[in-house]
C-alpha positions in Angstrom: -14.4 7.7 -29.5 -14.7 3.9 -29.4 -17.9 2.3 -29.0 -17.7 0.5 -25.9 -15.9 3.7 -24.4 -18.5 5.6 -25.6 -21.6 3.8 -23.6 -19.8 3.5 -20.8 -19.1 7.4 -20.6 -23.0 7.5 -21.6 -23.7 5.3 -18.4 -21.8 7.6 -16.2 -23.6 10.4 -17.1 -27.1 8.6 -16.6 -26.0 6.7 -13.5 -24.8 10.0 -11.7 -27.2 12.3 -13.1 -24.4 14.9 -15.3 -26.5 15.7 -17.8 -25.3 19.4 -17.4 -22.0 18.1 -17.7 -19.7 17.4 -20.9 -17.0 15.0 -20.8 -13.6 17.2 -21.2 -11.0 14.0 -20.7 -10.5 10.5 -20.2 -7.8 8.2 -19.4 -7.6 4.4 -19.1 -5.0 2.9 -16.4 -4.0 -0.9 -15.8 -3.2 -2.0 -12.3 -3.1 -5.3 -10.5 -4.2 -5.7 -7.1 -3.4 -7.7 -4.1 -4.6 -11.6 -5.6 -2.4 -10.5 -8.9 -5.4 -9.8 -11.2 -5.5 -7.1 -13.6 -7.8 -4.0 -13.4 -8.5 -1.4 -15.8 -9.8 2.1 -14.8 -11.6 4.6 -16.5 -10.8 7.7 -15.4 -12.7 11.0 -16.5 -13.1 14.5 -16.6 -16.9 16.3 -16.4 -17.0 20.0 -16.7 -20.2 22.1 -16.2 -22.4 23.6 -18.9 -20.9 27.1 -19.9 -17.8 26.6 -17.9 -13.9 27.3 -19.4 -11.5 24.4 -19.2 -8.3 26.0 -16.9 -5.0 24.8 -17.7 -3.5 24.6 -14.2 -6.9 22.2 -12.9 -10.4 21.3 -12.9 -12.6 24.3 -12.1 -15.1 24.0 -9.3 -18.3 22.1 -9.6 -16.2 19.8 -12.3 -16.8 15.7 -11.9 -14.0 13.2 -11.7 -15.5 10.1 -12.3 -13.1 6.9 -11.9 -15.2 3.3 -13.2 -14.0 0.2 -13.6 -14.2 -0.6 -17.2 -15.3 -4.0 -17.2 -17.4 -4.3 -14.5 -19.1 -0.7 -14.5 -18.5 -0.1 -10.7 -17.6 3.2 -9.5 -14.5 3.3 -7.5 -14.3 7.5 -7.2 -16.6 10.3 -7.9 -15.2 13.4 -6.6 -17.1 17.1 -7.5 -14.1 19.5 -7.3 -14.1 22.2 -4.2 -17.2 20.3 -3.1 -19.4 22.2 -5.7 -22.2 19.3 -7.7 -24.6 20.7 -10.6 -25.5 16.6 -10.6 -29.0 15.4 -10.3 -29.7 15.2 -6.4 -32.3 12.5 -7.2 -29.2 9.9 -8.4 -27.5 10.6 -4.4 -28.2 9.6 -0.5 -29.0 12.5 2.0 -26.1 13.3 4.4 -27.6 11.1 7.3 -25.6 7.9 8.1 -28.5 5.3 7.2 -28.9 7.3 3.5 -25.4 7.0 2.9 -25.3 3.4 3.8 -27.9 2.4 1.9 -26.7 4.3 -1.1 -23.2 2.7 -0.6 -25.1 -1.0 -0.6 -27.0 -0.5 -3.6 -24.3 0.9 -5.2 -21.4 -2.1 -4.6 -23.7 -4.7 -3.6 -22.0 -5.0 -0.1 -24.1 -5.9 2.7 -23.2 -3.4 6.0 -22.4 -5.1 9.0 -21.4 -8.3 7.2 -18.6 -7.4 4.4 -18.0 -3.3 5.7 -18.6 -1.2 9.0 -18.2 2.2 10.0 -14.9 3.2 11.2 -15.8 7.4 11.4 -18.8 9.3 11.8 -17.8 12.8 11.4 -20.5 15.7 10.5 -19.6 15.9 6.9 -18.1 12.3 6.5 -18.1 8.7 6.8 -15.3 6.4 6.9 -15.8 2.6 6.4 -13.7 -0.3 6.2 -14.1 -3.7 4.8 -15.3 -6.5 7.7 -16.7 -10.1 8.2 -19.4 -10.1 10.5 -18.3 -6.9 11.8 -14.4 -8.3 12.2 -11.9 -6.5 10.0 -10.5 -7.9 7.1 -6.6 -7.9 6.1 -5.8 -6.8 2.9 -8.0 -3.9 4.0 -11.1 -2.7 2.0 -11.8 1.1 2.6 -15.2 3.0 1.7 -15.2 7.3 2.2 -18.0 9.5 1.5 -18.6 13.1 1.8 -21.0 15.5 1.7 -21.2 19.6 1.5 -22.7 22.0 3.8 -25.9 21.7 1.7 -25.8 17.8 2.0 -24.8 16.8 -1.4 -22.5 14.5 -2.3 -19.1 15.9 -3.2 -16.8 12.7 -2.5 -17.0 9.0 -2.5 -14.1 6.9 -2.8 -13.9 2.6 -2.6 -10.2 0.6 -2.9 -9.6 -2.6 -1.6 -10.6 -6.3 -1.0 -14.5 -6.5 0.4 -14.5 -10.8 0.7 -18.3 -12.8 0.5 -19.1 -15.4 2.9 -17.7 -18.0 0.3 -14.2 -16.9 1.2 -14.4 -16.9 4.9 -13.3 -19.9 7.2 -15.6 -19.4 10.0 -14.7 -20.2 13.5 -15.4 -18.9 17.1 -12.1 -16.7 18.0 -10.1 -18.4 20.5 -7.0 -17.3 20.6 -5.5 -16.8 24.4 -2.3 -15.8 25.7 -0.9 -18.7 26.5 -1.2 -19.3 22.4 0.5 -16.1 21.6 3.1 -15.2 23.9 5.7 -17.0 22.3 5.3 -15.3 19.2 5.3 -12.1 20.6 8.5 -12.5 22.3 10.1 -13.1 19.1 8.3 -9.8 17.6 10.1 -8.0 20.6 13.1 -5.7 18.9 15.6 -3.6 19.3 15.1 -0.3 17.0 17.2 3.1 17.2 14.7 6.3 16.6 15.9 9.3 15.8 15.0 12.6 18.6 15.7 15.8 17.1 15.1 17.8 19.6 18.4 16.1 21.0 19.7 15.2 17.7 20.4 11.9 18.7 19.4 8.8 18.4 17.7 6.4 20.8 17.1 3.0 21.5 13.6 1.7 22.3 12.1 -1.9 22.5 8.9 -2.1 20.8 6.4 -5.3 19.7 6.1 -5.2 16.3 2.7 -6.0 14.5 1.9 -9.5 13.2 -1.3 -11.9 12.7 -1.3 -15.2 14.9 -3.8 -17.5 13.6 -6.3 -18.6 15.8 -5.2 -22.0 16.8 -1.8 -20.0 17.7 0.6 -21.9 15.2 1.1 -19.8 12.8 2.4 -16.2 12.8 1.8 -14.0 9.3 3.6 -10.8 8.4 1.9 -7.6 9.0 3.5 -6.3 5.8 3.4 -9.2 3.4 5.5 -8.7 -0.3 3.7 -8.4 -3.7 2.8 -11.4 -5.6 5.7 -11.5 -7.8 8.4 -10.7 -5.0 11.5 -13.3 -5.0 13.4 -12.8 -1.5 17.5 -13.2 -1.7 20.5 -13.1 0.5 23.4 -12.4 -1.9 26.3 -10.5 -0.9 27.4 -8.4 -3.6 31.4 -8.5 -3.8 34.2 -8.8 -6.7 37.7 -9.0 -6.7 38.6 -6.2 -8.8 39.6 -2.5 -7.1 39.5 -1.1 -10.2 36.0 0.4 -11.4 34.8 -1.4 -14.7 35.4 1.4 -17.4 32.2 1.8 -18.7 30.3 4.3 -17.3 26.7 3.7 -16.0 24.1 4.9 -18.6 20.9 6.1 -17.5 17.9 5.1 -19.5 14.8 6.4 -19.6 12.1 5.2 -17.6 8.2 5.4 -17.8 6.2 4.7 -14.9 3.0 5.5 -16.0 0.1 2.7 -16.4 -2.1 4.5 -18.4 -2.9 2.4 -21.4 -4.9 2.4 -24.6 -8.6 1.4 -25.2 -7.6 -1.4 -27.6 -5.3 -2.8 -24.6 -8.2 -2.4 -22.3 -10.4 -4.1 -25.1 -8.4 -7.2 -25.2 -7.9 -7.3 -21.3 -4.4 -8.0 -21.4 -3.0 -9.1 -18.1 -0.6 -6.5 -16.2 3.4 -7.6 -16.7 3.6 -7.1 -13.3 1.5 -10.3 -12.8 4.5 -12.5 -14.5 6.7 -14.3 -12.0 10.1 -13.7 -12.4 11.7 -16.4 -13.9 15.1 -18.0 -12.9 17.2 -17.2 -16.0 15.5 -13.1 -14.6 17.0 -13.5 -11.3 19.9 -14.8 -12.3 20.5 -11.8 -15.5 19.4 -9.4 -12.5 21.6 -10.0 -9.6 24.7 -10.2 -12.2 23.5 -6.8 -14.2 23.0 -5.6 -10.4 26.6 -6.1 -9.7 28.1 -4.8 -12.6 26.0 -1.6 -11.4 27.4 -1.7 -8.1 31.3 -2.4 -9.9 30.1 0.9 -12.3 28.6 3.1 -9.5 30.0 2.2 -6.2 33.5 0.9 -6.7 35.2 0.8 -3.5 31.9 -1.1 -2.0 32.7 -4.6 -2.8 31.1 -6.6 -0.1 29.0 -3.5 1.3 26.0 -4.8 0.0 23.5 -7.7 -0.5 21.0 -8.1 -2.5 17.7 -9.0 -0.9 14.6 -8.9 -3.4 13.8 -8.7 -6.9 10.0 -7.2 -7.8 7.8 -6.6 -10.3 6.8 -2.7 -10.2 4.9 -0.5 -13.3 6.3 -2.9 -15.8 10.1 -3.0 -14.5 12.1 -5.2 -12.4 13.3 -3.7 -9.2 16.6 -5.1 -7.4 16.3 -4.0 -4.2 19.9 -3.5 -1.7 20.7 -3.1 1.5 23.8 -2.7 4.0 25.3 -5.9 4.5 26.1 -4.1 8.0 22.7 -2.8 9.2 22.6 -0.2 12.1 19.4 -1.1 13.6 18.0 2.4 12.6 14.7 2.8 11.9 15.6 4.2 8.4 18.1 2.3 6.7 20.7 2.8 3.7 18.9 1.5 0.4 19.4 1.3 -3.3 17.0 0.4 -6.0 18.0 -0.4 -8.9 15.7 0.0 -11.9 15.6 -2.5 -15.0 14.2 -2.7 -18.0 11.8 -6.1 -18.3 12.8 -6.4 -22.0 17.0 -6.2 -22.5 17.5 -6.9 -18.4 19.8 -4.3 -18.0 19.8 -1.2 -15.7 18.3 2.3 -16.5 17.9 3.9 -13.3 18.4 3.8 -9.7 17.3 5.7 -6.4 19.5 5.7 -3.3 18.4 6.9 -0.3 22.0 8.1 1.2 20.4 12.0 -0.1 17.2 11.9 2.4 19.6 10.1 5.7 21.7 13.4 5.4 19.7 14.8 8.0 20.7 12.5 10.0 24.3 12.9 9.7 25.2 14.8 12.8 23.4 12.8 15.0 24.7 11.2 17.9 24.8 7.6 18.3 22.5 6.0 20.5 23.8 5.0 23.9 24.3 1.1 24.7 21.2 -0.8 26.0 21.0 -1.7 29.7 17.4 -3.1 29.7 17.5 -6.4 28.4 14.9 -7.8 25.7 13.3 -9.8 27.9 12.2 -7.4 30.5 11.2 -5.1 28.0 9.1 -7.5 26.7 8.0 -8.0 30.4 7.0 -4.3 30.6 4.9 -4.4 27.2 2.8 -7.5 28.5 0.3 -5.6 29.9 0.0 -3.3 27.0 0.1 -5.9 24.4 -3.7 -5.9 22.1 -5.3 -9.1 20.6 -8.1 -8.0 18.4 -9.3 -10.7 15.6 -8.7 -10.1 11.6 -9.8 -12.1 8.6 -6.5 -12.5 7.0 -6.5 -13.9 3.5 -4.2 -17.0 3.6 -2.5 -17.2 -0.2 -2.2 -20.8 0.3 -5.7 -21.5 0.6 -7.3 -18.8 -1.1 -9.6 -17.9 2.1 -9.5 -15.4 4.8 -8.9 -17.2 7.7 -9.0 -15.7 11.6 -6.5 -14.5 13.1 -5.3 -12.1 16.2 -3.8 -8.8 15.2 -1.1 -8.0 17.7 -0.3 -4.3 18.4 1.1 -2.2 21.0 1.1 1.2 21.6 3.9 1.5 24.4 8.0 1.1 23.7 10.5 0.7 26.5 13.3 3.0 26.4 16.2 0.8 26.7 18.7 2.5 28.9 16.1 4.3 31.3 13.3 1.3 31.1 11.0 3.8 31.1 7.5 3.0 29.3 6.2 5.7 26.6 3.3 6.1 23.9 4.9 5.5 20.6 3.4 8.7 18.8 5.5 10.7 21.5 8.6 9.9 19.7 
């Protein structure tokens, strides 16, 4: 085993107390995370003194143990089937404030001011990432669990936990009169499958968005990955006739586990590249010799809308240049190699929206948008959010908007979205 891997497997063990444990696997793993830097994970594998290895899993009482390899902070340590031969003296007592000021000392984070507690249940907490007690967006999540004896058997930390020299502070301000016009215009029409009726129906609903504070500004709930180029190309040629080459599936290898000596050097993730324009050019005329290959007869049936970054390939995502307002649309991906920018795989989702092929249509809307959005008013929610603003490289406040309620839109009726 290399050196450095070596201490740092020997720091596990002394940090959580496994000294009845031996090490029985590791694995090292490169992702990138939400402000496109590069992690590396090492993941590993305790097994009790005197216990046999099983082939189909860990046995119980065995340690999973995931640690950043750089920075030596703990991201998961999970005691399979809730069974721990570790030191008790190394972990916090089941209570809340013992947990929390285990969780401190372990991340540095200061409760109250970067996480607070979402979930109190008897055998776990839940925790999110906060500002003064005001969520953050990305989200920063913290879990921890404990066994009917009170040990420690799970604790788990992803996410983005921001210090007070990323934060724009400000009082939060923002009324109704500042977002009401941008909640009109997140007001929409979607169809909703019911199978009870197997049908589908049309409902109005509000979908989510941040409004920043002074009420100029409206951000994407869902915002794309760092190295996401958005198109509009419609993808159509003039030839009938299929090109006679046959698509050839490649082989694709999504895994990010990677060696020491790449961890070692600290290489950055290829995902974190931007894609060039020569890329998106190569890409969207490989992507429609695919389509000429695969789906002959659907010249003009399809645009394509992004290119991505994704475990190391390039991802050309389609859609229906006619979309049917369903809430699950028709979608191909098409999967291409970084290297010779040529297809070698693709997923279509046409095989999961069979279900929904005997459905009925839904029926023609009578309510109009705008007095469905008159009927959500009242049920609208403001609540404020740090969102971290790419452009400035700070979280900055803003109001989350949510509703719960839709508005069926030939009845008018209100409901709860979780009843549909």
């Amino acid at each position: 085993m290399n050196k450095q891997l070596r201490n740092i497997t020997e720091y596990i063990r002394e940090e959580l107390g496994l000294q009845h444990y031996n090490l029985e696997r590791h694995h090292i793993f490169r992702e990138i995370d939400h402000f496109n830097k590069t992690t590396y994970t090492l993941s590993t594998e305790w097994m009790p003194d005197g216990t046999q290895v099983a082939e189909d899993g860990n046995p119980a009482g065995a340690a999973v143990v995931d640690i950043n390899f750089h920075t030596r902070e703990f991201t998961q340590i999970t005691f399979v089937r809730g069974i721990s031969h570790a030191n008790p003296g190394k972990y916090p007592s089941s209570d809340t404030e013992s947990a929390i000021e285990w969780i401190e000392a372990q991340t540095g984070l200061t409760f109250g001011r970067q996480f607070l507690l979402i979930d109190d249940a008897a055998d776990a907490l839940s925790f999110g990432a906060a500002v003064d007690n005001i969520p953050v967006s990305p989200p920063g999540t913290i879990e921890i669990a404990f066994n009917e004896q009170g040990q420690l058997t799970n604790f788990w930390i992803s996410g983005n936990f921001p210090d007070e020299n990323q934060i724009e502070w400000e009082p939060f301000n923002l009324t109704p009169e500042k977002f009401e016009q941008h909640a009109r215009k997140q007001c929409e029409l979607l169809k909703i499958p019911d199978e009870n009726q197997q049908k589908w129906k049309a409902y109005y609903g509000i979908e989510e968005a941040f409004i920043t504070n002074d009420g100029k500004q409206m951000i994407p709930f869902v915002r794309d990955e760092n190295s996401t180029v958005r198109l509009d190309m419609v993808m159509e040629w003039d030839s009938p006739e299929p090109i006679d080459e046959a698509f050839k599936m490649g082989k694709t290898d999504f895994s990010t586990e990677v060696t020491v000596e790449t961890a070692l050097r600290n290489e950055a993730h290829p995902d974190t590249l931007p894609i060039t324009e020569d890329e998106q050019k190569t890409c969207a005329m490989e992507t429609l010799q695919f389509l000429q290959k695969v789906y002959p007869d659907d010249s003009g049936n399809w645009k394509l809308t992004a290119l991505m970054r994704e475990k190391g390939y390039l991802i050309a995502e389609l859609q229906l240049t006619e979309q049917t307002g369903h809430v699950f649309e028709r979608k191909i991906k098409v999967i291409i190699d970084p290297d010779q920018l040529t297809p070698v795989d693709y997923i279509d989702n046409a095989k999961l929206l069979k279900m929904f092929n005997g459905f009925q249509e839904a029926d023609s809307a009578v309510v109009t948008e705008s007095e469905a959005f008159e009927k959500l008013r009242e049920h609208m929610e403001m609540e404020p959010v740090y969102v971290y603003d790419d452009a400035t490289g700070k979280y900055i406040l803003c109001g989350k908007l949510d509703c719960a309620y839709a508005v069926d839109a030939v009845t008018g009726e209100t409901v709860l979205l979780n009843m549909l």
